[in-house]
ROBAGU-852068 format. One record per residue (C-alpha): x, y, z; residue number from 1. Coordinates in steps of 0.05 Angstrom, whole numbers. Layout:
BEGIN
rec px: X&py: Y&pz: Z&n: NUM
...
This chain:
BEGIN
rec px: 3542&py: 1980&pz: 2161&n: 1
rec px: 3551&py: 1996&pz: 2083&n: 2
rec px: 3567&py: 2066&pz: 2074&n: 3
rec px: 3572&py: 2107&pz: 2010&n: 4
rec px: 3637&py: 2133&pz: 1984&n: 5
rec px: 3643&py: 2189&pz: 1936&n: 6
rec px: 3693&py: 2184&pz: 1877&n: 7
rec px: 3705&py: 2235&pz: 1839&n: 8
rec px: 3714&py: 2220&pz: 1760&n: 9
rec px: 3715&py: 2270&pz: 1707&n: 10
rec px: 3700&py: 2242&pz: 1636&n: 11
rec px: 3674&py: 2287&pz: 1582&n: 12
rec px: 3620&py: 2227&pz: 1564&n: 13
rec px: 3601&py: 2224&pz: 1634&n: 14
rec px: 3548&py: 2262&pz: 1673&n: 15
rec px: 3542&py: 2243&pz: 1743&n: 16
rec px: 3596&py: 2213&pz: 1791&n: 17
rec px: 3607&py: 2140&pz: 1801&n: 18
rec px: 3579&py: 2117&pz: 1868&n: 19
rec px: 3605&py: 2054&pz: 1894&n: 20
rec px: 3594&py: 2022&pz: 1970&n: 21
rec px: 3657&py: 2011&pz: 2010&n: 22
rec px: 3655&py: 1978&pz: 2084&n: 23
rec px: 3667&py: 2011&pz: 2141&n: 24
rec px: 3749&py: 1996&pz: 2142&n: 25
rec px: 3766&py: 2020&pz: 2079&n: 26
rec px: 3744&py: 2081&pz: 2110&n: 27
rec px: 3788&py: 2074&pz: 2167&n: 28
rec px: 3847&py: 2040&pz: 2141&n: 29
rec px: 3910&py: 2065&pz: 2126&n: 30
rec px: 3916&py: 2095&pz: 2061&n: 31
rec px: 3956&py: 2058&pz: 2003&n: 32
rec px: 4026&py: 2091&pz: 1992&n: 33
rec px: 4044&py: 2112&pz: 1911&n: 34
rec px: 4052&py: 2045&pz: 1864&n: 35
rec px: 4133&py: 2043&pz: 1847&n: 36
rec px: 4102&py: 2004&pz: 1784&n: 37
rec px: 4050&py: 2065&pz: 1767&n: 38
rec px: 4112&py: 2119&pz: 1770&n: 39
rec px: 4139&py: 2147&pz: 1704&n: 40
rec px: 4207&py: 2113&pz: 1671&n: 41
rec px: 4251&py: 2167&pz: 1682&n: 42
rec px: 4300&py: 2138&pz: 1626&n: 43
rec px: 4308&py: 2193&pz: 1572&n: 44
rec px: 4278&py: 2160&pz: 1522&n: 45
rec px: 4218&py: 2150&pz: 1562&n: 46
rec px: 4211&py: 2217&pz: 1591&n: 47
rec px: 4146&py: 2238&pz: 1565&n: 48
rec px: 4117&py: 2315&pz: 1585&n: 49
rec px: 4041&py: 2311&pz: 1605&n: 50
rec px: 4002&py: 2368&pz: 1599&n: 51
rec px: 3962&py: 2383&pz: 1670&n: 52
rec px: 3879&py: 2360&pz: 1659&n: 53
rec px: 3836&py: 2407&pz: 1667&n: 54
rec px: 3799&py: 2412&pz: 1724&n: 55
rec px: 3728&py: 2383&pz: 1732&n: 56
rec px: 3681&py: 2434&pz: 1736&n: 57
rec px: 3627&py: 2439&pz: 1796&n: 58
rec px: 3574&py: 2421&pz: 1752&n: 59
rec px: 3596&py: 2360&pz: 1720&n: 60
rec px: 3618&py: 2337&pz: 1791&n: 61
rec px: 3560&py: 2353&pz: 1826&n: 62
rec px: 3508&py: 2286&pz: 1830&n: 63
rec px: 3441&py: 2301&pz: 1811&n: 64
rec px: 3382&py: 2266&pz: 1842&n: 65
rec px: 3356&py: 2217&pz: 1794&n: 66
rec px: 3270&py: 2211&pz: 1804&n: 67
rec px: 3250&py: 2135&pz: 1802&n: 68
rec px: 3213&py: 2121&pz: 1746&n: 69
rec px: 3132&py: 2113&pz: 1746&n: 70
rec px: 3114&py: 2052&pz: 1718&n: 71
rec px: 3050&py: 2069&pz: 1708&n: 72
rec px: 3068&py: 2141&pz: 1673&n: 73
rec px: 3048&py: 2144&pz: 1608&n: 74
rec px: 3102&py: 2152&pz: 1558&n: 75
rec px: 3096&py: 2210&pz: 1505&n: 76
rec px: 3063&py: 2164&pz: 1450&n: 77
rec px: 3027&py: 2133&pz: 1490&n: 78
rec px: 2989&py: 2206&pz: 1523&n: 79
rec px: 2979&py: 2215&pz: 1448&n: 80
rec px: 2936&py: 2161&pz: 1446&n: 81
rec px: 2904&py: 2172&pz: 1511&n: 82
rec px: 2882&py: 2240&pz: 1494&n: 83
rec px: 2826&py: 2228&pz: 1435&n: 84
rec px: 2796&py: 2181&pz: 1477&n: 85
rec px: 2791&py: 2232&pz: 1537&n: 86
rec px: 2762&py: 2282&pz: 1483&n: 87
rec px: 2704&py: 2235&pz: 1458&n: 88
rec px: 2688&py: 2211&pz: 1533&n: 89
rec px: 2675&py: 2281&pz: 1542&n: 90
rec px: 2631&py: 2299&pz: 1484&n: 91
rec px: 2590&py: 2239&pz: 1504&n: 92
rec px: 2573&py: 2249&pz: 1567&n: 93
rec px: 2517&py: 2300&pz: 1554&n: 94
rec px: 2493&py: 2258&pz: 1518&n: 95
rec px: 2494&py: 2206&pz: 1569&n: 96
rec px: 2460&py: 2252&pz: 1618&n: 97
rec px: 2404&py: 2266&pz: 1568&n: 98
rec px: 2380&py: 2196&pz: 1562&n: 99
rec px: 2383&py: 2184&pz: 1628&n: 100
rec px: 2334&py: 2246&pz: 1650&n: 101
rec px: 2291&py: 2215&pz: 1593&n: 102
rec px: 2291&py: 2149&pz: 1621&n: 103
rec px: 2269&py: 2189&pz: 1692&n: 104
rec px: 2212&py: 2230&pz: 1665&n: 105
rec px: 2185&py: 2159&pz: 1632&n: 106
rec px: 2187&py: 2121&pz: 1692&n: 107
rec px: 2160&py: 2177&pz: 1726&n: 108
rec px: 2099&py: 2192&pz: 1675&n: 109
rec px: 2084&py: 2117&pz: 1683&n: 110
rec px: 2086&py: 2114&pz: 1760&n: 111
rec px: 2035&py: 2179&pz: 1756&n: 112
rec px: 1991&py: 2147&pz: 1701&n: 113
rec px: 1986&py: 2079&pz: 1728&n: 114
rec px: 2000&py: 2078&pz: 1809&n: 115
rec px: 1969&py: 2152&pz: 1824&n: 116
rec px: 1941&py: 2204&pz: 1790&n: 117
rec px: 1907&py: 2276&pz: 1812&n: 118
rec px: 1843&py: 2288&pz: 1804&n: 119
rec px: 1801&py: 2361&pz: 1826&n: 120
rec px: 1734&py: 2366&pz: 1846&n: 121
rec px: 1678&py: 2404&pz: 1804&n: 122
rec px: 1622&py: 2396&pz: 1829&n: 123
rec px: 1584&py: 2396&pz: 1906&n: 124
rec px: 1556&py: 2327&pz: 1906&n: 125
rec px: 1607&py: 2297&pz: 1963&n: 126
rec px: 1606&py: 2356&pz: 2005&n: 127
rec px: 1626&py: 2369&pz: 2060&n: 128
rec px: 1669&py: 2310&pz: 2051&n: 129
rec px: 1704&py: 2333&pz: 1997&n: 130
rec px: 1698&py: 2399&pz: 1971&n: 131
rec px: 1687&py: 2443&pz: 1908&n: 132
rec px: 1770&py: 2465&pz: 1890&n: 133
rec px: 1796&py: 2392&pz: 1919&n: 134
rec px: 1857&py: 2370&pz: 1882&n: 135
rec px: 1866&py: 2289&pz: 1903&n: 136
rec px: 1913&py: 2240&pz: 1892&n: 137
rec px: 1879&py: 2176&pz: 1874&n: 138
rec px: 1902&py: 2106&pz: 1882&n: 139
rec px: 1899&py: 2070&pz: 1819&n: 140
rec px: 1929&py: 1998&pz: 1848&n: 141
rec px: 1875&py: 1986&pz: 1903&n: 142
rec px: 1815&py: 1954&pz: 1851&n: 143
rec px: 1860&py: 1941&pz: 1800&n: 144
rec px: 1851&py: 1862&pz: 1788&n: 145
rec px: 1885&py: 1816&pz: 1813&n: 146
rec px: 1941&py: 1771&pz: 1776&n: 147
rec px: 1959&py: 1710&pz: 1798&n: 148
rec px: 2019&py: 1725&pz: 1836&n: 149
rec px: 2012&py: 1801&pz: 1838&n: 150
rec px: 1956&py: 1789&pz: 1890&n: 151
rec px: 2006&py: 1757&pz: 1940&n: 152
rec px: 2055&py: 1819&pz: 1925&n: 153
rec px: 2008&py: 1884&pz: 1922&n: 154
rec px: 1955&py: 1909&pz: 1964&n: 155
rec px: 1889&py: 1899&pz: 1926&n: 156
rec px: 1829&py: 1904&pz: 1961&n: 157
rec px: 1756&py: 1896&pz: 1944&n: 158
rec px: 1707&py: 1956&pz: 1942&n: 159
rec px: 1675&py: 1956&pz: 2004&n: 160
rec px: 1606&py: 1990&pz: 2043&n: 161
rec px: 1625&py: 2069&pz: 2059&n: 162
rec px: 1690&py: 2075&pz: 2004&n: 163
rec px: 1695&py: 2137&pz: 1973&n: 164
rec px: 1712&py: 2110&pz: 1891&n: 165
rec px: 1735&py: 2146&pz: 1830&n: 166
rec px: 1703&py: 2114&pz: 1762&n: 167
rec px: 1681&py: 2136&pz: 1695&n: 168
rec px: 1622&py: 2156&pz: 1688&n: 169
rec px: 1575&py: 2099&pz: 1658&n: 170
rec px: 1545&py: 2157&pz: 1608&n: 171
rec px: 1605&py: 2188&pz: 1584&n: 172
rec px: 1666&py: 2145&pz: 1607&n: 173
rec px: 1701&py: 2206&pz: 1580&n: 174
rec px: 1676&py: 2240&pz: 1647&n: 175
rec px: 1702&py: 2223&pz: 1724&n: 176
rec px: 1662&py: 2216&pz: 1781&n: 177
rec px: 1683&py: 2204&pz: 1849&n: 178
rec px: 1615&py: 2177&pz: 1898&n: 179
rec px: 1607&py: 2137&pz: 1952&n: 180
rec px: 1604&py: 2057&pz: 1940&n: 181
rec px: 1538&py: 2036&pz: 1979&n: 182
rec px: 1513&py: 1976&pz: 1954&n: 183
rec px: 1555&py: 1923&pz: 1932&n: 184
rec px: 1533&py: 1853&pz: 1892&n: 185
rec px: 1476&py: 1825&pz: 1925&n: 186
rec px: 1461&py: 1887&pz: 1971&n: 187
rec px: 1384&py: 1904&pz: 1965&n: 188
rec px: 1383&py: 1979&pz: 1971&n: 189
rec px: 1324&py: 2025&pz: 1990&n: 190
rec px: 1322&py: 2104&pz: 2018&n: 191
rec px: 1261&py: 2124&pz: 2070&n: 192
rec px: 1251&py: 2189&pz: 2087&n: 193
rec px: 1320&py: 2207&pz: 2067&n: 194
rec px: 1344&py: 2143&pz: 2117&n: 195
rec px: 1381&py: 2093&pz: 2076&n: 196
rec px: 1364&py: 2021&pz: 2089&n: 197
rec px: 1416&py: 1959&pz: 2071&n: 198
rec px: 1391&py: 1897&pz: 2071&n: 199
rec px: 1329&py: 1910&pz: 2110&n: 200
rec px: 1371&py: 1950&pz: 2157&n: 201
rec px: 1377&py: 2024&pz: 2170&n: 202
rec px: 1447&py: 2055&pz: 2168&n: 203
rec px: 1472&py: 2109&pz: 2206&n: 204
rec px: 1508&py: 2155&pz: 2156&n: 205
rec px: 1547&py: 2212&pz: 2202&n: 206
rec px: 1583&py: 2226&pz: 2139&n: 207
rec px: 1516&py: 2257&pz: 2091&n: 208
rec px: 1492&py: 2331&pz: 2082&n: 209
rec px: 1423&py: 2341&pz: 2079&n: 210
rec px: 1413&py: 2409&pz: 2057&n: 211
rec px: 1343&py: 2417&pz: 2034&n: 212
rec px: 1277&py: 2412&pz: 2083&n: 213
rec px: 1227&py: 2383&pz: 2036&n: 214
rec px: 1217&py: 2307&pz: 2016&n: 215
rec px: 1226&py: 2295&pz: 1946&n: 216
rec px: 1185&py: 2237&pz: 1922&n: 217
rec px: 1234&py: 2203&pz: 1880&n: 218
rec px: 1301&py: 2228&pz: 1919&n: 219
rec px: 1289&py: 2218&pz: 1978&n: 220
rec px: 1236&py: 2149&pz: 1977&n: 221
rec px: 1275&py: 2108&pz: 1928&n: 222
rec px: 1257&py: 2071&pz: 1886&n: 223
rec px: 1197&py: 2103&pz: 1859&n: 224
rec px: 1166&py: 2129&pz: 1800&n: 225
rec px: 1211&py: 2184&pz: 1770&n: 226
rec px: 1198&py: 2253&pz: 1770&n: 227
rec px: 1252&py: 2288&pz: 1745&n: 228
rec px: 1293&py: 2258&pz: 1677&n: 229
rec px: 1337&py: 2191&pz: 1683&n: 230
rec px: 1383&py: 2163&pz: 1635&n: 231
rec px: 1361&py: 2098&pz: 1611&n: 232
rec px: 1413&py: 2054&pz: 1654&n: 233
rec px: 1372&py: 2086&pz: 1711&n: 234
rec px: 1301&py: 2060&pz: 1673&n: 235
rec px: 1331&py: 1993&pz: 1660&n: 236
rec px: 1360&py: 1992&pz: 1731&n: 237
rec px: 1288&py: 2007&pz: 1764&n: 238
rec px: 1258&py: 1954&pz: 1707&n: 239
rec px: 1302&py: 1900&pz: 1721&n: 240
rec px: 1329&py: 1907&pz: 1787&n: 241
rec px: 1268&py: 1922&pz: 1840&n: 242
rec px: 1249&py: 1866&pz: 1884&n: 243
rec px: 1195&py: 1877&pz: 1934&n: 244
rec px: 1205&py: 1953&pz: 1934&n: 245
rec px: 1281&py: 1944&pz: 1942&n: 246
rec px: 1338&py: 1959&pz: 1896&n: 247
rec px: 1380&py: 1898&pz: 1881&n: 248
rec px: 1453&py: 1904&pz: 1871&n: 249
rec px: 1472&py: 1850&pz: 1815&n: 250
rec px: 1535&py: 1824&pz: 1808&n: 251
rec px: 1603&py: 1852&pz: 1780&n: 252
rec px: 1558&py: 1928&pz: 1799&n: 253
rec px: 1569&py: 1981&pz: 1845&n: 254
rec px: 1510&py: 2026&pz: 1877&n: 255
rec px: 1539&py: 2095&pz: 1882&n: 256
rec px: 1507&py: 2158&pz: 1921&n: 257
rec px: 1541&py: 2227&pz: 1932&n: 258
rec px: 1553&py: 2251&pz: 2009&n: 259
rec px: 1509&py: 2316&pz: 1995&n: 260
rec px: 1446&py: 2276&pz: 1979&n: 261
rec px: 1408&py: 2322&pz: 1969&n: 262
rec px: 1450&py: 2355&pz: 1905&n: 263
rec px: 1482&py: 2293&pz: 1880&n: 264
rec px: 1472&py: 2261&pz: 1807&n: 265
rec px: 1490&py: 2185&pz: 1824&n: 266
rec px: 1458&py: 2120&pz: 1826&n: 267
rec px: 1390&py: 2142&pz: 1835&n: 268
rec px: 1400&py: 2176&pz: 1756&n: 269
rec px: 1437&py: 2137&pz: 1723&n: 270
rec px: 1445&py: 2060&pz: 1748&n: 271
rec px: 1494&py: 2018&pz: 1785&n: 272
rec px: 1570&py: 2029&pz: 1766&n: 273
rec px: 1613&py: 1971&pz: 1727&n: 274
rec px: 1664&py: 1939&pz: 1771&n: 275
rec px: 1696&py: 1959&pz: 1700&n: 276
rec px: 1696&py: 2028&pz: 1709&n: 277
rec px: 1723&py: 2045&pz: 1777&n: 278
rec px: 1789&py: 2073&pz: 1775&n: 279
rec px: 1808&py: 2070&pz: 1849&n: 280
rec px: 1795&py: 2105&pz: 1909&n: 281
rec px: 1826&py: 2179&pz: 1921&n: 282
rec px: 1882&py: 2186&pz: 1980&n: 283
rec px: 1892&py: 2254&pz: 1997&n: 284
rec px: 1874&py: 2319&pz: 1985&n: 285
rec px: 1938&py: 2352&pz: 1966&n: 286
rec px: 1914&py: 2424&pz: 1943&n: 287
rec px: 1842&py: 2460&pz: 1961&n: 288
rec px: 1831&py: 2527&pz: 1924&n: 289
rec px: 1770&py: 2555&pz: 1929&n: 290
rec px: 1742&py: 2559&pz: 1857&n: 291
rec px: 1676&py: 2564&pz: 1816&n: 292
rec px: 1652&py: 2495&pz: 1782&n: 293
rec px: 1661&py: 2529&pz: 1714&n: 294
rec px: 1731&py: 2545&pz: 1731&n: 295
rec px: 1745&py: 2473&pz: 1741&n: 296
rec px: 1699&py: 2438&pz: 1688&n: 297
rec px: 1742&py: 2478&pz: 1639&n: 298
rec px: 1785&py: 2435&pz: 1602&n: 299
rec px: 1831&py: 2490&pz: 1581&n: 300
rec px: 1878&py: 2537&pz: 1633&n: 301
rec px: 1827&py: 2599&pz: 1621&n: 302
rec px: 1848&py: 2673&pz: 1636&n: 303
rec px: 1804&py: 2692&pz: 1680&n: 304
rec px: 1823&py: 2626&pz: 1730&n: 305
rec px: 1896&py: 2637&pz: 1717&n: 306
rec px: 1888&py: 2715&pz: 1741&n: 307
rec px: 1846&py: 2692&pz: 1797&n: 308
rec px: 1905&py: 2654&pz: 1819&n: 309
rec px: 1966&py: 2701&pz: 1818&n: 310
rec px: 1916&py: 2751&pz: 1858&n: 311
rec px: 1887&py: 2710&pz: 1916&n: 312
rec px: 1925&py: 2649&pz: 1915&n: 313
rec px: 1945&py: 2656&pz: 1981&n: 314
rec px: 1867&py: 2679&pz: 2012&n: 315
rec px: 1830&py: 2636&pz: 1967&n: 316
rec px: 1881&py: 2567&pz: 1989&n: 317
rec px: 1838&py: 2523&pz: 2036&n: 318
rec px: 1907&py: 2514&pz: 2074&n: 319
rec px: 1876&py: 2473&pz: 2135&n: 320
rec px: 1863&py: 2414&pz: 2081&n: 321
rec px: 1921&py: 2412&pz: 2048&n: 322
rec px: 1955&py: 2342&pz: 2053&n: 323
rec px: 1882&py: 2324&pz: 2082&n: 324
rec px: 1877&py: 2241&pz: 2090&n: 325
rec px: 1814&py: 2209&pz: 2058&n: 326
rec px: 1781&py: 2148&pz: 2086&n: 327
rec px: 1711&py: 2113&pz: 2077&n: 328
rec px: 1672&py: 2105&pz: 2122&n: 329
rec px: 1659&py: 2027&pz: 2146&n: 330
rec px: 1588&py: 2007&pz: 2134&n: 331
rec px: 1570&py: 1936&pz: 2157&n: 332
């Protein structure tokens, strides 16, 4: 066992005691009498007085606890370095965090724009499926085309009998409709009586309003001799497109009628819709405020519609269709 051993040395240059290890006899031994060789000549001319040394005071004997250096401390020039650096890191990060909420509202405005996208509804002609105040997410992926390895990867689908579609309106593509996708390419297309026929076929159609009692020639026996104004897709369309009393559907064309068929401007008034022009097909209703069609139409936040809000938000919120599922309707 190597014990320490404490000898005391005074030296004016000298700070701390010397510290050397000793074993375990030294400690035990027998101490060393006086050196005859180490004692003063005590011939006269030898005989030398020497003053007494002072005595070592408590502080320079006392041994102080020396720290163990960091090695990875910086040293005084080098925090002088270090500290610029720190600064500039600093005035950089806000800048950092800027661009990075920039980056997020992009990706965001292009996931709105090009997956989904809100839509309300103006007018009455798909009630009661979807109503006047509607606010609807629509999904912009499911008709987009196809690529040639996107279609392995996304979930495109082709319009089908019974799907409720958004699309610009073949008059004014500046307008959006939404209608229900009844006849697709090939389909041969003709209304009775109010009783839709496809293909020779009548089709039971639990989702349609019928809210007027009278038969209306050219509504409700289509197609027929017009009385009421068309546009002139809707002329061409009963020109071209009438075989043996029956509307047919050509290709890369949609036929389009409203839910509420009695008060619905579709198909029957202005022609087929362009596979071009659908915009997808809406997914849920996630807002229903009960609000005039002018309200809505307007393109501009009006006063009167934002007053109407802060006072019956709350009464005038159709709050049993909120977050409201849509789904067609499968017509075979």
């Amino acid at each position: 066992m190597i014990r320490l051993r404490v000898c005391r040395v005074w030296r004016p240059d000298l700070r701390y005691a010397n510290i050397e290890p000793v074993s375990e006899e030294n400690l035990t031994g027998p101490t060393p009498g006086p050196n005859p060789a180490d004692a003063p000549d005590a011939s006269p001319e030898h005989h030398t007085v020497h003053e007494p040394l002072p005595e070592p005071s408590a502080q320079l004997l006392t041994a102080e606890p020396i720290e163990p250096a960091d090695p990875f401390a910086p040293q005084p020039e080098q925090a002088d370095a270090i500290l610029p650096l720190i600064e500039d890191a600093m005035r950089e990060r806000p800048r950092s965090t800027l661009a990075e909420w920039t980056i997020t509202i992009l990706l965001l405005l292009f996931l709105t724009t090009t997956l989904v996208q809100a839509y309300v509804i103006p007018t009455g002609s798909m009630e009661d499926t979807l109503l006047i105040g509607d606010h609807l997410l629509v999904d912009k992926l499911a008709y987009a085309p196809a690529g040639s390895l996107s279609r392995f990867v996304l979930p495109y689908t082709e319009v089908k009998r019974g799907d409720i579609i958004v699309f610009r309106y073949p008059e004014d593509i500046s307008q959006t409709f939404v209608k229900r996708a009844m006849g697709v390419p090939g389909d041969r297309i003709r209304i009775v009586n109010k009783e839709l026929y496809l293909n020779g076929v009548r089709i039971d159609e639990p989702y349609t309003y019928h809210k007027t009692d009278y038969i209306d020639s050219y509504r409700d026996n289509f197609p027929g001799d017009p009385n009421t104004r068309v546009e002139p897709r809707a002329y061409e369309m009963l020109t071209k497109n009438v075989v043996n009393g029956e509307i047919v559907v050509p290709a890369d064309h949609y036929f389009a009628l409203g839910d509420n068929r009695d008060s619905s401007l579709d198909s029957r008034y202005w022609g087929f819709v362009p596979r071009e022009n659908i915009i997808g097909k809406p997914l849920i209703v996630y807002w229903s405020y009960d609000a005039p069609t002018e309200d809505l139409n307007d393109t501009s936040i009006s006063w009167r519609h934002m007053t109407d809000l802060g006072k019956n938000f709350f009464s005038k919120t159709r709050w049993r269709r909120t977050f409201l599922l849509i789904h067609g309707y499968p017509v075979k």
